[in-house]
C-alpha positions in Angstrom: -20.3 -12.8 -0.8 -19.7 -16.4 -1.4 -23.9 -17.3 -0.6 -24.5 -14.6 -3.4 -22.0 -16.2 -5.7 -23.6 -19.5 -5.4 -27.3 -18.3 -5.4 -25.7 -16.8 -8.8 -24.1 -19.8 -10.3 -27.2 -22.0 -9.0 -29.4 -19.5 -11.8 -26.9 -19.8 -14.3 -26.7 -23.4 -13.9 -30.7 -23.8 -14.1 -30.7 -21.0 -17.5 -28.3 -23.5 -18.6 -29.9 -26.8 -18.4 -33.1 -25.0 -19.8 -31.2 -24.4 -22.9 -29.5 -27.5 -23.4 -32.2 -30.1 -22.4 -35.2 -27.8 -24.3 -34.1 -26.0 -27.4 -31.7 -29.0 -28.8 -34.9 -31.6 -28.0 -37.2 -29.6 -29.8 -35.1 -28.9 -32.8 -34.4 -32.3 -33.1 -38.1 -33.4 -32.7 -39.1 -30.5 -35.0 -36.7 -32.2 -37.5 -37.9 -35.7 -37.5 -41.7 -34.5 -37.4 -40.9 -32.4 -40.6 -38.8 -35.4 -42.1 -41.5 -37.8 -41.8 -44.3 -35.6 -42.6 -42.3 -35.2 -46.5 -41.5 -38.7 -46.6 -45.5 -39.8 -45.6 -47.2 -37.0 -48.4 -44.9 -37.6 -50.8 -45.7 -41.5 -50.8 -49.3 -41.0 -50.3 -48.7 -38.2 -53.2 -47.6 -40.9 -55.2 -50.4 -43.3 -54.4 -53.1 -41.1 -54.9 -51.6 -39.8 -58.2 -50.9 -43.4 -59.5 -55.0 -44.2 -58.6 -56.4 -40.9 -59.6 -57.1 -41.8 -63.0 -59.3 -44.5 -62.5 -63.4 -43.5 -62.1 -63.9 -45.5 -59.5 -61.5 -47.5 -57.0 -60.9 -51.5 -56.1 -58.8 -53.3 -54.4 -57.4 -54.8 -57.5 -56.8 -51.3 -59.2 -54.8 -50.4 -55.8 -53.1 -53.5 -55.7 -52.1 -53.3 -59.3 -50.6 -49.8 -58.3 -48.9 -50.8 -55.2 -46.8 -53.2 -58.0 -45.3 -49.9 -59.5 -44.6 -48.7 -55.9 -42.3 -49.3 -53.1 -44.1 -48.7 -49.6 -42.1 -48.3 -46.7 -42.7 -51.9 -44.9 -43.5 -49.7 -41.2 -46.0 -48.1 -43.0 -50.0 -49.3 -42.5 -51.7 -47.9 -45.6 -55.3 -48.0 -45.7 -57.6 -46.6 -49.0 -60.6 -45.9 -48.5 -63.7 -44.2 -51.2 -66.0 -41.7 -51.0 -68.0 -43.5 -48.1 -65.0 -44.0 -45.6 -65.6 -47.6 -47.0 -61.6 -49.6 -46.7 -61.2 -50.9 -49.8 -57.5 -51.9 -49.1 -55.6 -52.4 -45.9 -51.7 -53.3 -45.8 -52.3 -55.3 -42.9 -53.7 -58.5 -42.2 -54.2 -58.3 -38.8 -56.6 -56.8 -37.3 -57.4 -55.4 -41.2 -60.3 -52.9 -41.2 -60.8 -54.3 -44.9 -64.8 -53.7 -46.3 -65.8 -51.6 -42.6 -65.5 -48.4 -42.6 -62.8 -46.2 -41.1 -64.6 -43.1 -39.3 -61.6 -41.0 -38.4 -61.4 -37.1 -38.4 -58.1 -37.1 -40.9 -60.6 -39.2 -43.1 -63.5 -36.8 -43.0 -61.3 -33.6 -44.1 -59.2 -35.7 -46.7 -62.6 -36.2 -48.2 -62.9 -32.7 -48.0 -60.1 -32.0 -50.2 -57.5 -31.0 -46.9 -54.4 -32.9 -46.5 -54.0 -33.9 -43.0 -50.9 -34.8 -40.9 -50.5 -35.3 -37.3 -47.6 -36.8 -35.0 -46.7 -36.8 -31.5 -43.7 -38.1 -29.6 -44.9 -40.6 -26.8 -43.4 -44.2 -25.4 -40.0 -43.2 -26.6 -41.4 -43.9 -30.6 -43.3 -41.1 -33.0 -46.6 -42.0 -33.9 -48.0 -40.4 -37.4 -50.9 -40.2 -39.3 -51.2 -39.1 -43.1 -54.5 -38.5 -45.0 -55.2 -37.3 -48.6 -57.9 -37.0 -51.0 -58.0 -39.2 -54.0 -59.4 -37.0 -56.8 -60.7 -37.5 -60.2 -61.5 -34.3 -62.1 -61.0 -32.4 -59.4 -64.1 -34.6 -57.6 -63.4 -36.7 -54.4 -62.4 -40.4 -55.2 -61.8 -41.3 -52.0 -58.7 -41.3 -49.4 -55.2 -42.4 -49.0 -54.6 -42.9 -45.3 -50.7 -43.7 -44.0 -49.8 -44.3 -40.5 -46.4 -45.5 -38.8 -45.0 -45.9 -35.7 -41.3 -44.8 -36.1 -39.4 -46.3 -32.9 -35.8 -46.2 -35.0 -36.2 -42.1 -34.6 -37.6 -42.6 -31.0 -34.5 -43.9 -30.2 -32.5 -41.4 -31.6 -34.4 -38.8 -29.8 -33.9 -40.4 -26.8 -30.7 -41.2 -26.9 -29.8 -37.1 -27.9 -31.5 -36.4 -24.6 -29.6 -38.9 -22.3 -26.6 -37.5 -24.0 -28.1 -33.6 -23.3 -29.0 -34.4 -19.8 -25.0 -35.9 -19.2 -23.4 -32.7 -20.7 -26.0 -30.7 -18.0 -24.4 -32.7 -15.2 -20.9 -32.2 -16.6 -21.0 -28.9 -17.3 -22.8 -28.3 -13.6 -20.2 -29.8 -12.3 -17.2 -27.9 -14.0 -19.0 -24.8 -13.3 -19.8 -25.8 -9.6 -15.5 -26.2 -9.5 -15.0 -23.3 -11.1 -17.8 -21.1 -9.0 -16.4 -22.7 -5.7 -12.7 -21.8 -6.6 -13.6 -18.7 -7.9 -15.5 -17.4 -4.9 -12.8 -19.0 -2.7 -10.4 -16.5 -4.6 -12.3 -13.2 -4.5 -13.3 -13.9 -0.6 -9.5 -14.6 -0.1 -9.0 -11.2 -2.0 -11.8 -9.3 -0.5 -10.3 -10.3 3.0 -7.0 -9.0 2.2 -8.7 -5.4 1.4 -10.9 -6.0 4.3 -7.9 -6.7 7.0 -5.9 -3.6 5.2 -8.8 -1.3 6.3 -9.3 -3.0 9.5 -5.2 -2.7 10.4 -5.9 1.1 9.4 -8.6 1.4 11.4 -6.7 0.2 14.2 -3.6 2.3 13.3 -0.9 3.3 12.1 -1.3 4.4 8.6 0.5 3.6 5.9 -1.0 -0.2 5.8 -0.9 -1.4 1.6 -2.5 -4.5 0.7 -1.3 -6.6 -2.6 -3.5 -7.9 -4.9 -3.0 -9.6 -8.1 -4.8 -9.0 -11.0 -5.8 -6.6 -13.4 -9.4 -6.3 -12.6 -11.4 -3.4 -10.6 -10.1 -5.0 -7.5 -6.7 -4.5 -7.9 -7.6 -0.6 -8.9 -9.4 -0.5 -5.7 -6.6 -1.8 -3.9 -4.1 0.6 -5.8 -6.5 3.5 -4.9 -6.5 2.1 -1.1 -2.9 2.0 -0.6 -2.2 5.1 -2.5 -4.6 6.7 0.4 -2.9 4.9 3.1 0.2 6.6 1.9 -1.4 9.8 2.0 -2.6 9.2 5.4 0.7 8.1 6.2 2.4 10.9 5.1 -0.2 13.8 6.6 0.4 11.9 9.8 4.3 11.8 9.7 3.3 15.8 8.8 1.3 16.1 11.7 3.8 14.6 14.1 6.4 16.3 13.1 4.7 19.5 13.5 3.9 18.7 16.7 7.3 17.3 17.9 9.3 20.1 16.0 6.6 23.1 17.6 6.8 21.7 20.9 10.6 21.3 20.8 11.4 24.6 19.4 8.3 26.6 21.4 9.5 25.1 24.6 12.7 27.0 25.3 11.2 30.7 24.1 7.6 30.0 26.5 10.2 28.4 29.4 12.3 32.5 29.0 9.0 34.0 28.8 7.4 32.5 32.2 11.1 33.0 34.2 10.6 36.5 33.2 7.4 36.3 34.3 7.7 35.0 37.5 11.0 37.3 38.2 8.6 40.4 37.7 5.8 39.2 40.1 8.3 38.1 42.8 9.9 41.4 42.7 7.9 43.9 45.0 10.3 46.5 44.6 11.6 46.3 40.8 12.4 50.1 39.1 11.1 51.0 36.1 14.1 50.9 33.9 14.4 47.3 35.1 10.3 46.7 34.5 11.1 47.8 30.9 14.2 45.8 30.2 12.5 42.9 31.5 9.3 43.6 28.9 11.8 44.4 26.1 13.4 40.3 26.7 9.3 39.2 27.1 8.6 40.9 23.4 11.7 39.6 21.9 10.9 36.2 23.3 7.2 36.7 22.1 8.5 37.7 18.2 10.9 35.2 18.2 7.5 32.3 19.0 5.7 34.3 16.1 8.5 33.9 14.1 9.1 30.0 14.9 5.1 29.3 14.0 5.6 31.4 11.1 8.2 28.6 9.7 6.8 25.6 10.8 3.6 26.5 9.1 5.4 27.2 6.0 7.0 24.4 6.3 4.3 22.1 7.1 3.0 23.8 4.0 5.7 22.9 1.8 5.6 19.1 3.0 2.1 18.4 2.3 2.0 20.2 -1.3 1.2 17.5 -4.2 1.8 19.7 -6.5 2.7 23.5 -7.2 1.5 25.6 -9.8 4.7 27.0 -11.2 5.0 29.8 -13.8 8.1 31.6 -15.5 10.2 34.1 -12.8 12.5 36.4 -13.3 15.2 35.4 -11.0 16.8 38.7 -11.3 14.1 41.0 -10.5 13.4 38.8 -7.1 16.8 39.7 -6.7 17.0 42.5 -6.9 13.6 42.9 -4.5 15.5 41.2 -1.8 18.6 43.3 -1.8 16.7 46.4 -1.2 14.8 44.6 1.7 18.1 43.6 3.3 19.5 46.6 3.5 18.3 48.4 6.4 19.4 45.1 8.0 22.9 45.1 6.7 23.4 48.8 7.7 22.4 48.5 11.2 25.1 45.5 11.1 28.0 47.0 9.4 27.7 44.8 6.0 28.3 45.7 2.7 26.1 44.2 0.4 27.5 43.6 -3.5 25.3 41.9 -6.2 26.4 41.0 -9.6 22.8 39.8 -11.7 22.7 39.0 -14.8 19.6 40.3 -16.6 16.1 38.3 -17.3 17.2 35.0 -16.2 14.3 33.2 -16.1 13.0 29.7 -14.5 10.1 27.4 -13.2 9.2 28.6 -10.1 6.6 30.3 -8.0 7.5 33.7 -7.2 7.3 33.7 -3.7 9.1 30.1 -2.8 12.0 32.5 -5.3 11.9 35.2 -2.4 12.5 33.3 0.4 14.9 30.9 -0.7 17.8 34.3 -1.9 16.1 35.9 1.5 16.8 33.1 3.5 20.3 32.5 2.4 21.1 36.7 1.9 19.9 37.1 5.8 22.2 34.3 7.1 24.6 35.3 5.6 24.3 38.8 7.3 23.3 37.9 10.3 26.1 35.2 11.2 28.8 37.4 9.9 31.8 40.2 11.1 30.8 43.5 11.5 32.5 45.3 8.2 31.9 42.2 6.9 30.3 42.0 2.9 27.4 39.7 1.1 27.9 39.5 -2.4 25.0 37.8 -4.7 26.2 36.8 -8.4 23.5 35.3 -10.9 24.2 33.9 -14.1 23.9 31.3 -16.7 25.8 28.2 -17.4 25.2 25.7 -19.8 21.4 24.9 -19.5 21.6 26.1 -15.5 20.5 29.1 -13.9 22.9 29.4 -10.8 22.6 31.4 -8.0 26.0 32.0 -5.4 25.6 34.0 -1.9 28.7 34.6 -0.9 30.0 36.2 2.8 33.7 36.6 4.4 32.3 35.6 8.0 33.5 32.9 9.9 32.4 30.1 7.7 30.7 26.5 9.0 32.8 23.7 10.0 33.1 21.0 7.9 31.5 18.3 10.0 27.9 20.6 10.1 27.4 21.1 6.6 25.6 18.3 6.1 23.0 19.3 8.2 22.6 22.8 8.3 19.3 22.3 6.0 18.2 20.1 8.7 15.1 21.5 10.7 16.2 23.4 13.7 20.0 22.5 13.2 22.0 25.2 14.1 26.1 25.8 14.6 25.7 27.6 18.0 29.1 26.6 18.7 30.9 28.2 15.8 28.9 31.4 15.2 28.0 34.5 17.1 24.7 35.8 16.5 23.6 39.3 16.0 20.1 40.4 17.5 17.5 38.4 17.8 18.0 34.6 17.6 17.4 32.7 14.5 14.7 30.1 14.3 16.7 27.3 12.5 14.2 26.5 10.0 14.9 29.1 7.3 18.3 27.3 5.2 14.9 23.9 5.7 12.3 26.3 3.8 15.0 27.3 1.3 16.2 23.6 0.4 12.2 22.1 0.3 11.8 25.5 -2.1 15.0 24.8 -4.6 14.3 21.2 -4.5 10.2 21.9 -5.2 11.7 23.7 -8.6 14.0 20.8 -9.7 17.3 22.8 -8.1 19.9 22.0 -6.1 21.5 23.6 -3.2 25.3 23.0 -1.8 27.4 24.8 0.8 30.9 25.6 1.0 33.5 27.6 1.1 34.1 31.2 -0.2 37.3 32.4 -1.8 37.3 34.7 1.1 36.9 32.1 3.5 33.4 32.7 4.5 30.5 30.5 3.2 29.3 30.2 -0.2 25.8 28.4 -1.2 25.1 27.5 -4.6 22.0 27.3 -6.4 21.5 25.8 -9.4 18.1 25.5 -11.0 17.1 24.5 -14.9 17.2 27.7 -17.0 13.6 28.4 -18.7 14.1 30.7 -21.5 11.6 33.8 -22.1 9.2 31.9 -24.3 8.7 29.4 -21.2 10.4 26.5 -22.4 13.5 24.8 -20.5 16.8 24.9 -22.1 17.9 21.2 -23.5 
């Protein structure tokens, strides 16, 4: 990561120094070419206007007109006629005065082209300037400038000393800033790294932090938010297991003692045989009954989220109580209901069965024979609230605070009827009311049984809650 970072800043870097050292330079030079090339044609522009009028040139007609003008004191100028012939040179030495000058720029000056060249070279610009000298409109002869500018030469230079020291400056700062940069992400990437690692490696639930507000803190966010997932389907599955093997144990333990009892025995009647087969099916419907639960429990625990719609409390109600009945008749209860009509609330319909099943069958089974059940349902204030009332022998005080624990059961204060309870149905009720927003509470009846209350948020028949 840190090799690709560099390899990256190490291309910036050079884009960089290309810009600054090359496109700067050359609009400067571009500049000062195009300054002096004004400056030179509009002198020589002068010149060859002032001499124009004369048929024919001399030196004294150009020095007469070189009186009138002010030439730059840098400056060579050279005129020359029709023949290339110098008839004046501004310099003395080495003066090319009476020869004749056979330059290129002379030949297409005499050609009627104005002609300009410069180039940058020994830290000075050297420029050349010829145009024709014409008298009605026929060649008179040639102005010819040159200079050697070393004042601008400087300047140039000196512009790209100054370019090539903001290069290595701004190298540098970005070779800090690149170096403490990729020492951050690695440091951050490492932190992600050794969070997947440690989850690798076990156990779940392993978060990471990372500052920032950039896509690697919303990786990291998404990476812990899995973790916890994980985490939590883990917990899931180990509870599962601990709770199936706890609660299967005892049932498969009855089942192989009865078993073994009926293989031992070489002589066992046949009424016996049966009884012993009846206790093996019990025993087998009671397992059925325990994986039933913990599967709907298991359920329960690992749902995000539950697609709830509008129930009509009553009618579940009213569903349940014919269900229960053949089981309060064969133990001597009464069952009484008092339901309110078309009470309605956010629910799924099914989780709505089994919580009033699971609480109307408890409160049958672990009750007195000529005993009574008695459901009310009704509204108050913004609250839907359901009561299950018994007259049985109530739960202690000290064990109502876990009685919607998994498998908690008050063995010691109640007498059960039939077949055994599981100890996971009052759990699948309270993860149900509390999946709807409800609450559930336990106490007790005016009658000195057990009452639970339900409470959940009233939806009215339109679908929205009551305020």
């Amino acid at each position: 990561m840190r090799a690709k970072i560099f390899a990256l800043f190490l291309a910036l870097a050079l884009v960089l120094v290309l810009i600054i050292n090359i496109f700067p330079l050359q609009f400067s030079q571009n500049m000062i070419v195009e300054t002096t090339r004004e400056q030179m044609l509009n002198n020589a522009t002068f010149l060859a206007s002032a001499l124009a009028p004369h048929s024919t040139l001399t030196r004294e007609k150009v020095l007469l007109t070189l009186e009138m003008a002010e030439p730059n004191p840098n400056t060579r100028l050279v005129v020359c006629d029709t023949s290339a012939r110098v008839i004046y040179d501004s310099i003395s030495t080495d003066s090319v005065s009476d020869k004749y000058l056979l330059l290129p720029e002379i030949g297409q000056a005499l050609r009627a082209k104005d002609v300009f060249f410069c180039e940058y070279r020994d830290q000075a610009f050297h420029s050349r300037l010829a145009i024709p000298i014409q008298y009605n409109s026929e060649p008179l002869g040639v102005v010819y400038l040159s200079q050697i500018d070393e004042a601008q030469g400087k300047v140039l230079e000196s512009l790209r000393v100054q370019m090539r020291n903001i290069s290595i400056l701004i190298c540098a700062i970005l070779f800090i800033l690149v170096f403490f940069f990729s020492s951050h992400l690695s440091k951050r990437f490492a932190v992600l790294l050794s969070g997947i690692r440690a989850m690798q490696d076990g156990p779940y639930g392993k978060t990471v932090a990372i500052s920032g507000k950039d896509e690697l803190r919303v990786i990291a966010d998404e990476f812990n938010q899995l973790s916890k997932r994980l985490e939590d389907t883990e917990a899931l599955r180990q509870t599962f297991v601990s709770d199936a093997s706890h609660e299967l144990r005892t049932p498969l333990s009855a089942v192989r003692l009865l078993v073994d009892s009926i293989l031992q025995s070489e002589q066992m009647d046949a009424e016996t045989m049966r009884e012993f087969m009846v206790d093996i099916g019990d025993e087998i419907d009671r397992l059925t009954r325990i994986a039933e639960k913990l599967l709907m429990l298991t359920k329960l625990d690992g749902a995000k989220s539950l697609k709830l719609v509008p129930v009509n409390l009553t009618d579940v109600a009213k569903r349940v109580l014919e269900a229960l009945v053949p089981l309060a008749e064969d133990a001597n209860i009464t069952l009484k209901s008092d339901l309110t009509e078309n009470l309605f609330l956010s629910a799924d319909k099914d989780g709505v069965y089994q919580i009033i099943f699971n609480l109307a069958e408890n409160a049958i089974k672990y009750n007195r024979a000529g005993g009574f059940v008695h459901l009310m349902l009704f509204s108050r204030e913004d609250q839907v609230v359901l009561l299950v009332d018994d007259d049985g022998i109530g739960i202690p005080e000290e064990h109502r605070a876990h009685i919607f624990e998994r498998f908690y059961r008050v063995d010691k204060s109640r007498t059960r009827n039939g077949k055994g309870g599981t100890g996971l149905g009052l759990s699948i009720a309270y993860k149900n009311v509390t999946s709807y927003g409800g609450t559930i509470e336990v106490g007790s009846s005016p009658s000195g049984g057990t009452r639970f209350t339900v409470s959940f948020p009233l939806l009215s028949e339109g679908g929205e809650l009551h305020a």
